[in-house]
C-alpha positions as CSV (number, residue, x, y, z in Angstrom):
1,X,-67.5,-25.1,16.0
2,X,-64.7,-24.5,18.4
3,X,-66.6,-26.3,21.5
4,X,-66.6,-29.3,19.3
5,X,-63.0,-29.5,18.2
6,X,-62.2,-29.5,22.3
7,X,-63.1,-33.2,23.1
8,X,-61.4,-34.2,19.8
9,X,-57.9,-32.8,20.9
10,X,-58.4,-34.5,24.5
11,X,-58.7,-38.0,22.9
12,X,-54.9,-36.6,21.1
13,X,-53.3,-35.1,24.0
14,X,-54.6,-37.5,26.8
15,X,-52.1,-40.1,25.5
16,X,-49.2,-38.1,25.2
17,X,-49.8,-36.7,29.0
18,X,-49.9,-40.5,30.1
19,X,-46.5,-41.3,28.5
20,X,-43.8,-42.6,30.9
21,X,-40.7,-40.3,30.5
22,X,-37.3,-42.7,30.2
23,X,-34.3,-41.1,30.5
24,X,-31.9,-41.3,27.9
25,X,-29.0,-38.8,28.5
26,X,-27.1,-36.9,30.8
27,X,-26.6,-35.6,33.4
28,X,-25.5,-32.9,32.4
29,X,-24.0,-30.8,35.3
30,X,-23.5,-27.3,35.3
31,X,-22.6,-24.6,37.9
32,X,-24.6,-21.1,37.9
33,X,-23.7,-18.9,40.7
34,X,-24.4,-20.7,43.9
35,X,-26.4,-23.6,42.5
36,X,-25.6,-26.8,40.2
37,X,-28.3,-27.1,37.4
38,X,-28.6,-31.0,36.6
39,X,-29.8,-31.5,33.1
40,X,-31.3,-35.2,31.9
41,X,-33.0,-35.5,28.7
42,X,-36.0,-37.5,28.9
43,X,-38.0,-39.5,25.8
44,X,-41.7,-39.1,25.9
45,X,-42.8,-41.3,22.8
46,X,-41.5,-39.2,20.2
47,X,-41.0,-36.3,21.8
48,X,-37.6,-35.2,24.0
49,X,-37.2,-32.8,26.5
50,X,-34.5,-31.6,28.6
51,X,-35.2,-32.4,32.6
52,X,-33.8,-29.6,34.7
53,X,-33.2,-30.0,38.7
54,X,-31.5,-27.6,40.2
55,X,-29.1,-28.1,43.7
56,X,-27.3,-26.5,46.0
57,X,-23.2,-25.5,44.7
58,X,-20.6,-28.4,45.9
59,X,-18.1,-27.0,48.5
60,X,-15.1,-28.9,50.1
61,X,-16.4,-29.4,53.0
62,X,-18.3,-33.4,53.1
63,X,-20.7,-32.0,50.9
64,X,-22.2,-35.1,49.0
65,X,-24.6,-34.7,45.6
66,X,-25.1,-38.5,43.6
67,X,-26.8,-38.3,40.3
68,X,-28.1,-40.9,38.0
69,X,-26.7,-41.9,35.1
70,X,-29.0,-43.6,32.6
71,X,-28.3,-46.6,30.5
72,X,-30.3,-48.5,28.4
73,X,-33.4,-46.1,29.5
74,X,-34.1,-47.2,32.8
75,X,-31.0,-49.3,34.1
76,X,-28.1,-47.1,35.3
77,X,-25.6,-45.8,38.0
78,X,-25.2,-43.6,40.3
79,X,-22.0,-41.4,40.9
80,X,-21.0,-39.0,43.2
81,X,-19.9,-35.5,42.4
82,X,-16.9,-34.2,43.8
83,X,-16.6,-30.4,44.5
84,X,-12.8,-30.5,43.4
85,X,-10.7,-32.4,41.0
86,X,-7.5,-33.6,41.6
87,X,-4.7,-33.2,39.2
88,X,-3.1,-36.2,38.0
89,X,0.6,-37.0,37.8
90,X,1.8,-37.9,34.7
91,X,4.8,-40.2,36.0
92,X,4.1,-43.3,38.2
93,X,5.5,-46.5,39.4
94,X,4.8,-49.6,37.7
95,X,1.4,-51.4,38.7
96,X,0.9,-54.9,39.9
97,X,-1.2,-55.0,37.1
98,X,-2.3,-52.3,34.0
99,X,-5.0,-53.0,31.8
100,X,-5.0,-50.3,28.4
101,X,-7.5,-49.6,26.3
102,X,-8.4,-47.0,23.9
103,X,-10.7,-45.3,21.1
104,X,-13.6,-46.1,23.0
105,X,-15.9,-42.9,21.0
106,X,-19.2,-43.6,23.0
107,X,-19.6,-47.3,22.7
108,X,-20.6,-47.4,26.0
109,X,-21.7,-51.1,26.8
110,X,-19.2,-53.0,24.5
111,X,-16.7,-50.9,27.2
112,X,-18.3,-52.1,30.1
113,X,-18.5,-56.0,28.7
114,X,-14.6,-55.4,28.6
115,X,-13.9,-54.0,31.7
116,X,-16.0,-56.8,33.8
117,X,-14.0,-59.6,31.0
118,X,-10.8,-57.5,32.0
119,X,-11.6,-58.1,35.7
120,X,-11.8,-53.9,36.7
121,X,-15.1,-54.1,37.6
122,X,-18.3,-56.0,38.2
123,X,-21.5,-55.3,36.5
124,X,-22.8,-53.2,39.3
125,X,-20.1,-50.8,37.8
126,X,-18.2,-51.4,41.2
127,X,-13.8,-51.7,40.6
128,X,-12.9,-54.8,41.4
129,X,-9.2,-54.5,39.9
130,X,-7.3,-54.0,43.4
131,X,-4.2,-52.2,43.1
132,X,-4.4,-52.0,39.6
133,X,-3.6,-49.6,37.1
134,X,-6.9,-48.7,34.3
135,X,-5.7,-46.4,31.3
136,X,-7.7,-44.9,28.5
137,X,-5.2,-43.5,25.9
138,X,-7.3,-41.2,24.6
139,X,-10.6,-41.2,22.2
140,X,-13.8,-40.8,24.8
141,X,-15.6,-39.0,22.6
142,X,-17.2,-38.5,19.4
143,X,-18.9,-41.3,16.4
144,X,-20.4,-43.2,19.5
145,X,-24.2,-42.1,21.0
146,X,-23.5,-43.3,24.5
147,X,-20.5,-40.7,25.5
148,X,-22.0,-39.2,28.8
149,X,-22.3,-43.0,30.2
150,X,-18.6,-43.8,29.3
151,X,-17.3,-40.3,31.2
152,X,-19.4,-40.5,34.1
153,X,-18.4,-44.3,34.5
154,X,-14.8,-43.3,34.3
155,X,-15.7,-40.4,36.8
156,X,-16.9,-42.9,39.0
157,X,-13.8,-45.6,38.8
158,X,-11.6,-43.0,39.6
159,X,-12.6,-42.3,43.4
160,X,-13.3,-46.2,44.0
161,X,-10.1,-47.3,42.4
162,X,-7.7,-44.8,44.4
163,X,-10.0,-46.2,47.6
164,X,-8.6,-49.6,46.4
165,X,-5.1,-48.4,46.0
166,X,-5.3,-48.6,42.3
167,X,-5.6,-46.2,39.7
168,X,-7.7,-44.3,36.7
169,X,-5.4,-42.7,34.0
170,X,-7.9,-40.8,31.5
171,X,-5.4,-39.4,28.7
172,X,-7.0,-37.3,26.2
173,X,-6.7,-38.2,22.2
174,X,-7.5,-35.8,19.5
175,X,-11.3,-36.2,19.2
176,X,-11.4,-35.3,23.3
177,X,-8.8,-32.0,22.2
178,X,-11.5,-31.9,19.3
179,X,-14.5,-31.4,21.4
180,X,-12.7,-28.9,23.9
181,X,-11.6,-26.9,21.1
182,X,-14.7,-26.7,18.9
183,X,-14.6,-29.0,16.4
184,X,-17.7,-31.1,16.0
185,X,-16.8,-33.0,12.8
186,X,-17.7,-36.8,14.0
187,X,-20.0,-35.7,16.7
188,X,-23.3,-37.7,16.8
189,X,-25.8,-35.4,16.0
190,X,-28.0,-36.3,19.2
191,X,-26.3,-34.5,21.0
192,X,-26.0,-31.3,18.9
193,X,-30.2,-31.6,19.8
194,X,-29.5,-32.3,23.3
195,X,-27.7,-28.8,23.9
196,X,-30.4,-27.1,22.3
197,X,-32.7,-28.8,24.8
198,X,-30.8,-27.7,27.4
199,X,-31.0,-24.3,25.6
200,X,-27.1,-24.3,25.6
201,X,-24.7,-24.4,22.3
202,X,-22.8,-27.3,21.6
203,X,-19.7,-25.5,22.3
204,X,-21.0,-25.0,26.1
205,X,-21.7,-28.4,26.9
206,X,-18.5,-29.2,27.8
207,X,-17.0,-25.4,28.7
208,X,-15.3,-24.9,32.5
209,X,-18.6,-24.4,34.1
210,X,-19.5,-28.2,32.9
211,X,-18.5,-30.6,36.0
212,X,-17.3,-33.1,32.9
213,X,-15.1,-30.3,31.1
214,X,-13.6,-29.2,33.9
215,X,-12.6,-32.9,34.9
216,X,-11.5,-33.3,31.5
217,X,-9.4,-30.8,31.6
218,X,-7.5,-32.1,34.1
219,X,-5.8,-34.7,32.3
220,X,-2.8,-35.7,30.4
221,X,-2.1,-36.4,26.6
222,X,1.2,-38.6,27.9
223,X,1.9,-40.6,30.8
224,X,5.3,-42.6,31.8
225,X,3.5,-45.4,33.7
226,X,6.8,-48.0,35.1
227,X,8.9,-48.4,31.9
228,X,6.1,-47.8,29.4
229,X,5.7,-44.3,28.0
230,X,1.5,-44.2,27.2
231,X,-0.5,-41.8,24.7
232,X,-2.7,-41.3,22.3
233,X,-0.9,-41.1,19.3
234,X,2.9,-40.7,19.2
235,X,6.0,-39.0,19.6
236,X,6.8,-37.3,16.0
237,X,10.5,-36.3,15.1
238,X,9.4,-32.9,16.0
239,X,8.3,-33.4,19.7
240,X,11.5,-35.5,20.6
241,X,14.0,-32.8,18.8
242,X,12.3,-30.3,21.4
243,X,13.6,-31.9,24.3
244,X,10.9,-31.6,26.0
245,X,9.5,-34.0,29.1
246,X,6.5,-36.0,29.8
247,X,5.7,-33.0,32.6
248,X,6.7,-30.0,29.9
249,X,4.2,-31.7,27.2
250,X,1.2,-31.8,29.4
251,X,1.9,-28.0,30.6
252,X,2.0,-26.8,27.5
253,X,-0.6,-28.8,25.8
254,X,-2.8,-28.2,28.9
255,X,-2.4,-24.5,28.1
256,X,-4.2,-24.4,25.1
257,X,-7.5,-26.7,25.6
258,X,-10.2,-25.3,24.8
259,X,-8.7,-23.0,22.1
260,X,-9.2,-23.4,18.5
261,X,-6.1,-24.3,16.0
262,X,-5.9,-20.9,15.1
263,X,-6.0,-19.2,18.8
264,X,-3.0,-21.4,19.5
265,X,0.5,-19.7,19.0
266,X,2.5,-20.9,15.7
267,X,5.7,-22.2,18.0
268,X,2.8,-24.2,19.5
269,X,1.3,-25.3,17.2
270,X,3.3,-29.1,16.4
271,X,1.7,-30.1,19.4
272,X,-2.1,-29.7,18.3
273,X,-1.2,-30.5,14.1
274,X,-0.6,-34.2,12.6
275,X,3.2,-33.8,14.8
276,X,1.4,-34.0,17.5
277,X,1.0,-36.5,20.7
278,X,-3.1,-37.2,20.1
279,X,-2.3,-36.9,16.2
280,X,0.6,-38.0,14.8
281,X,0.8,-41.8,13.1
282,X,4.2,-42.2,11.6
283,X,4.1,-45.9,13.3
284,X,1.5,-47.0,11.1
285,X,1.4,-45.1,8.2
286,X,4.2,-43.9,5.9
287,X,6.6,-42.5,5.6
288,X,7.2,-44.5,8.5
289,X,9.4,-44.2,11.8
290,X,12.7,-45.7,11.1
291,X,13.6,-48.0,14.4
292,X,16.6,-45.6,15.3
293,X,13.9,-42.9,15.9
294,X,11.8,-45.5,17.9
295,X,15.2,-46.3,19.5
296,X,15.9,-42.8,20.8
297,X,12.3,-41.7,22.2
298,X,12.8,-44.5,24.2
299,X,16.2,-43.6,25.5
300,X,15.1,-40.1,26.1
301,X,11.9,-40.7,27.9
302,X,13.6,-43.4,29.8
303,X,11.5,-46.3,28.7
304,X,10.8,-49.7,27.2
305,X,7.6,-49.8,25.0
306,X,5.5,-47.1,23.5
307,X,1.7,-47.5,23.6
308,X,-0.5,-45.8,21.7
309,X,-3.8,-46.2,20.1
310,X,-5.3,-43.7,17.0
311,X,-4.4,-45.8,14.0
312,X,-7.4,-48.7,14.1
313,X,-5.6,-52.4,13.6
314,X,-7.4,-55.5,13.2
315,X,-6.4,-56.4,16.4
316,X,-4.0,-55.4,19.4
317,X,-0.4,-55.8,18.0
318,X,2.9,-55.0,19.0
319,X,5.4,-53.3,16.1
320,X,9.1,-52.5,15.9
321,X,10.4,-55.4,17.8
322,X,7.8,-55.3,20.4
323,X,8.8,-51.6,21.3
324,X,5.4,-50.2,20.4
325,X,2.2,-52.0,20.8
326,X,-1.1,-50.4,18.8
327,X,-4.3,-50.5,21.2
328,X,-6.6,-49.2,19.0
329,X,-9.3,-51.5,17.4
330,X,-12.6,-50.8,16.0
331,X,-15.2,-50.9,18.8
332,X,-17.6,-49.4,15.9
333,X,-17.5,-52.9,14.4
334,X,-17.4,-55.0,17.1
335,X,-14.3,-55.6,17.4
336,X,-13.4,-54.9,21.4
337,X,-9.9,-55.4,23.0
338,X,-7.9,-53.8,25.8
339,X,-4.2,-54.8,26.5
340,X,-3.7,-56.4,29.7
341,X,-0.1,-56.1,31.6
342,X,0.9,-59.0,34.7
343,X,3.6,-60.1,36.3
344,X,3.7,-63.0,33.8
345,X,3.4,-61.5,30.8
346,X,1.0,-59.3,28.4
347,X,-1.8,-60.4,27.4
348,X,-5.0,-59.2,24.7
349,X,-7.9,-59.8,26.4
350,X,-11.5,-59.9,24.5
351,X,-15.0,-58.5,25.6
352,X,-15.8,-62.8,25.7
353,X,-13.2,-63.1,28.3
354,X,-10.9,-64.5,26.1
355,X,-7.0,-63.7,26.6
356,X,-4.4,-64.4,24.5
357,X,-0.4,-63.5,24.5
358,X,0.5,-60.9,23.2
């Protein structure tokens, strides 16, 4: 009876053997001792399964690893790992140009139809912005199912924009804190699967042995870029009685990433609660910032315009006079806009190519 069940589950299993495996996430890139484990999860008709290579540790020394990033399945990019990260200032000169965007949450392609209408780059994914400046204020992660694409692509830009003489400002919002800290509340649950494939938790995907977490925490939750002051969210009455500079928020913020709310100290904790620079919404929502307020953050951080994104608008606007402009629209929808900064003015520009004054 047995012998005759065995041609039976041939006919079964020969087509599943046969499949092509696409990939359709990662890499994931971990260090483990002396070696890199490179993770890609890979679709075999129904079935996923978590690729594993494994390579030699990156040292300083010319050492060169690229891996693939996959897109759509098949299409996709390569991008070279770098065995250090540098750490970004948080105060620079004003760019010949500065295109903004923000709240991207995994919507990979509808980001990369803006960037190549914005002019940063070309659809081989290579930066074709110059000297230009490219900020994301915050919002990589989370809602979206294409969040590894979007951080390796940003990875990428980095290194070939500074080879341009331009620049890649990554500012983290609160669902980038959010996924550093713990809190998986509007993460796509691929991804929760994709861990266990890797035979990881969710909270190690992105932990300091990650290549992508330890980049991330590199960055900034505010940046004085020429006379604009960028971030995620906003300066509450709270951060601007503390006195405290664009340099002492990201030193004390960058203290506690990876930390849960309740790890953090309570004299802290105003800059991880709805006071907060990735939280805080008292431009949109009431009660609202009176314009003396607005007035005196500006004074005090020595600038002209606030931009932030967080609060979703129906499309790019500028409030209080023009001294704070909203970035944040709703890429979930299809709505897709970045905020583009010239010589000749500012501009909205649209994932068409459209542009249109500010």
């Amino acid at each position: 009876m047995a012998m005759k069940t065995i041609p039976f589950l041939l006919i079964i299993l020969i087509p599943l053997f046969a499949m092509p495996q696409q990939p359709v996430d990662g890499p994931y890139v971990f260090e483990k001792g002396d070696s890199l484990q490179v993770f890609t999860i890979m679709q075999q008709g129904d079935q996923s399964l978590a690729d594993r290579k494994m390579a030699p540790r990156l040292s300083a020394v010319d050492q060169a690893l690229e891996v693939m990033v996959p897109v759509d399945r098949n299409a996709g990019f390569q991008v070279k790992l770098r065995a250090r990260n540098a750490v970004p200032s948080d105060i620079y000169a004003a760019p010949s140009r500065l295109f903004i965007v923000s709240d991207i949450e995994g919507e990979f392609l509808p980001a990369k139809r803006l960037l190549m209408a914005a002019g940063v780059m070309d659809e081989q994914y290579n930066w074709i912005f110059g000297n230009g400046h490219l900020v994301i204020a915050g919002d990589l992660f989370d809602r979206g199912s294409e969040v590894l694409p979007w951080l390796w692509l940003l990875y990428s830009l980095e290194e070939k924009a500074m080879a341009a003489g331009g620049q890649v400002h990554v500012i983290l919002g609160n669902h980038d804190i959010m996924q550093l800290s713990g809190d998986y509340r509007y993460t796509d649950a691929r991804y929760f699967k994709h861990a266990w494939l890797m035979g990881r938790s969710i909270r190690a995907v992105f932990d300091e042995s990650s290549i992508l977490g330890r980049w991330l925490r590199t960055k900034n939750v505010v940046e004085k870029i020429g006379d604009l002051l960028v971030l995620h969210a906003g300066v509450s009455p709270k951060l601007l009685s503390t006195g405290m500079t664009v340099t002492d928020i990201n030193n004390q913020c960058k203290r506690y990433y990876g930390l849960s709310r309740r790890d953090i100290p309570d004299s802290s904790q105003f800059l991880f609660d709805n006071r907060s620079p990735f939280w805080y919404r008292g431009y949109f929502m009431e009660p609202k910032q009176p314009m003396a307020l607005v007035d005196s953050t500006l004074q005090w951080f020595n600038c002209k315009r606030i931009v932030v994104g967080h609060t979703v608008m129906d499309s790019i606007s500028s409030l209080y006079d023009g001294k704070v402009i909203g970035v944040d629209v709703n890429h979930h929808e299809g709505k897709h806009e970045g905020l583009l900064i010239e010589a000749n003015g500012i501009f909205v520009v649209d994932a068409a190519g459209g542009k249109r004054p500010l």
